[in-house]
C-alpha positions in Angstrom: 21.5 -4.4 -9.1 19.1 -6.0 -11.6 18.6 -9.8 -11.3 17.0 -12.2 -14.4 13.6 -11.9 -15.3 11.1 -14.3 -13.3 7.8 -14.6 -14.1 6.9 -16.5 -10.9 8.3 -13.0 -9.3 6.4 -11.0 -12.0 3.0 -12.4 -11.3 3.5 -12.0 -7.4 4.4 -8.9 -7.8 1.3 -8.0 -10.0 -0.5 -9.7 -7.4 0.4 -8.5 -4.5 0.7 -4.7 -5.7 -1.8 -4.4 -8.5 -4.5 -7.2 -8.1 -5.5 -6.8 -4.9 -6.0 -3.0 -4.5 -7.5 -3.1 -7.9 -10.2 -5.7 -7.1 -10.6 -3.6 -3.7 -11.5 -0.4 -5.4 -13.6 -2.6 -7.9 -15.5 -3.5 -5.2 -16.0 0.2 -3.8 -17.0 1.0 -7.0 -20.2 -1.6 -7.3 -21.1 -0.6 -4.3 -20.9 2.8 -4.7 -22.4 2.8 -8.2 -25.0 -0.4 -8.2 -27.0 1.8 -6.4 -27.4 4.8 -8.7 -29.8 5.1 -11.2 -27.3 6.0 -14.1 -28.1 6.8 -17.6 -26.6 5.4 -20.5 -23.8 6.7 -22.6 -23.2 6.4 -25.9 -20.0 4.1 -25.9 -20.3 0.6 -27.6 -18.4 -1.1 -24.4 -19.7 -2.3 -21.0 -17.7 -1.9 -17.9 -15.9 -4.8 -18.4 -14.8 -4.1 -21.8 -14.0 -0.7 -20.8 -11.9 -1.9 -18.3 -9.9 -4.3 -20.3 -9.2 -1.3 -22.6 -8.1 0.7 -20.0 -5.6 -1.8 -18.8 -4.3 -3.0 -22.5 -3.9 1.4 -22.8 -2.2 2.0 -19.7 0.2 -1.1 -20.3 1.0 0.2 -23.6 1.4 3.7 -22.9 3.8 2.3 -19.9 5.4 -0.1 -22.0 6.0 2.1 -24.7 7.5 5.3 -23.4 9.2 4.2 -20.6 11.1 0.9 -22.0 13.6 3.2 -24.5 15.1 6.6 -23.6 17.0 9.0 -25.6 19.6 10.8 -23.3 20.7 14.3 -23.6 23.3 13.4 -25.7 21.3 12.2 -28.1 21.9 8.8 -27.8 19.1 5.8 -27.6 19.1 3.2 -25.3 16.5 0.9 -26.9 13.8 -1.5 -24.9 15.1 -4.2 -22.6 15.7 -5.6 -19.4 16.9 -3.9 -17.4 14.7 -1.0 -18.1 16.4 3.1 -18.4 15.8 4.8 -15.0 16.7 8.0 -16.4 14.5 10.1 -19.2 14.3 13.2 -20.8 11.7 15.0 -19.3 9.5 15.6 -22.0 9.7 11.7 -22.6 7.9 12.2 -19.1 5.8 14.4 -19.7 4.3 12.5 -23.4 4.2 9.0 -21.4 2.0 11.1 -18.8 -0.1 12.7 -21.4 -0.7 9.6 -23.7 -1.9 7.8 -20.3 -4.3 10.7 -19.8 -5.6 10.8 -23.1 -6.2 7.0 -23.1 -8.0 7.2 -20.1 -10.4 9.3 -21.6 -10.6 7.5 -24.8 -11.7 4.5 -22.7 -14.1 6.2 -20.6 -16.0 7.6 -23.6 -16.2 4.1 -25.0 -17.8 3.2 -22.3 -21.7 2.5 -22.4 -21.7 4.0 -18.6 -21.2 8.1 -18.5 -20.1 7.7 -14.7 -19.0 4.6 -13.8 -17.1 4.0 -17.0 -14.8 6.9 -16.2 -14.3 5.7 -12.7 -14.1 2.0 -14.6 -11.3 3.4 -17.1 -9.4 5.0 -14.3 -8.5 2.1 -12.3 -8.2 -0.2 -15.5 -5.3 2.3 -16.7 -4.2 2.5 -13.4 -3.9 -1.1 -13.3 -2.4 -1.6 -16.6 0.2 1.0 -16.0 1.5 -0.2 -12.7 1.5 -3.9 -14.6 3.9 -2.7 -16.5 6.2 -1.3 -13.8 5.8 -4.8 -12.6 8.1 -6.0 -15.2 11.2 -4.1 -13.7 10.0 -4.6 -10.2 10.4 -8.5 -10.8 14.1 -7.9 -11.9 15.1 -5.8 -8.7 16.8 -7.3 -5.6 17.0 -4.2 -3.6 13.1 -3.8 -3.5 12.5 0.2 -4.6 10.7 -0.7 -7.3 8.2 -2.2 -5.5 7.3 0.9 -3.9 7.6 2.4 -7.3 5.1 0.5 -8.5 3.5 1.5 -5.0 3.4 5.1 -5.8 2.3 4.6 -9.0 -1.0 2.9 -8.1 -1.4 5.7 -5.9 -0.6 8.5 -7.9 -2.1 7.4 -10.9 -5.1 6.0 -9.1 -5.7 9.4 -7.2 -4.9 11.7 -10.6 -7.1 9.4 -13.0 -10.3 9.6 -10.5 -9.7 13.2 -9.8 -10.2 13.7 -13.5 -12.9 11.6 -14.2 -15.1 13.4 -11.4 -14.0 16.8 -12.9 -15.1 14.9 -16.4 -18.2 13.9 -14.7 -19.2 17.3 -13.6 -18.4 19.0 -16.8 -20.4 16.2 -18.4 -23.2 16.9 -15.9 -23.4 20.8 -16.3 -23.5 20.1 -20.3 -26.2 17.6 -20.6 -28.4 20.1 -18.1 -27.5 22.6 -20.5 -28.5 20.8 -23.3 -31.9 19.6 -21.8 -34.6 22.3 -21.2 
């Protein structure tokens, strides 16, 4: 059962489930990272830029795969409130791999090689579960909430997990590179 849109509801919601475990990982992030001696990238943004990128990208890519579906039948359910809960898999699978992409994107941008990634992972992480705010705020019964739960987790886990691999790989190429 869907109810109206609120945005009092909307910005709790965002609150509660996105802005406070995003400024808590923020903040394990400066302290994990003020302390390193890091070496500049070759991105034109700074961490908070990159950030702000990775949040606009992982809203978009939310907002814009997952607000339409095309059923099996072929027929389209266009964007609105409430949102499809049910989507062709590959659907799925392009939202996933347009967040991933993005992610990357904003981590090169970034004027940080390390903590840029890191920085672009929890801004699309953010972004991303911002959007699945939208139908949280709508729902009575209160799964979405843990919904948007599961996808600060699982997003947050999978974007980091591939920024350290992208930080390794970067690492073995630059030693490569230098003599």
């Amino acid at each position: 059962m869907a109810a109206d849109f609120s945005w009092s509801q909307f910005l709790w919601i965002v609150f509660v489930f996105v802005g406070v475990p995003s400024t808590f990982w923020a903040l394990v992030l400066w302290a994990v990272f003020s302390k390193r001696r890091e070496s500049k990238g070759s991105g034109p943004l700074g961490l908070w830029a990159t950030g702000s990128v990775a949040v606009a990208s992982g809203f978009a890519a939310c907002a814009g795969w997952l607000s339409w579906s095309a059923d099996y039948r072929g027929e389209f359910r266009g964007p609105g409130l409430p949102a499809p809960n049910e989507f062709p898999s590959w659907q799925v699978a392009a939202c996933g791999a347009t967040v991933v992409v993005l992610c990357l994107l904003a981590a090169r941008m970034s004027r940080w090689e390390k903590t840029g990634g890191h920085v672009a992972a929890l801004g699309t992480t953010a972004g991303f579960a911002t959007a699945f705010c939208i139908e949280a705020s709508t729902d009575v019964t209160g799964q979405s909430g843990v919904g948007v739960i599961l996808c600060m987790m699982g997003w947050g886990t999978g974007l980091t997990l591939l920024m350290l691999v992208r930080n390794v790989v970067g690492g073995r190429q630059q030693s490569a590179v230098q003599p």
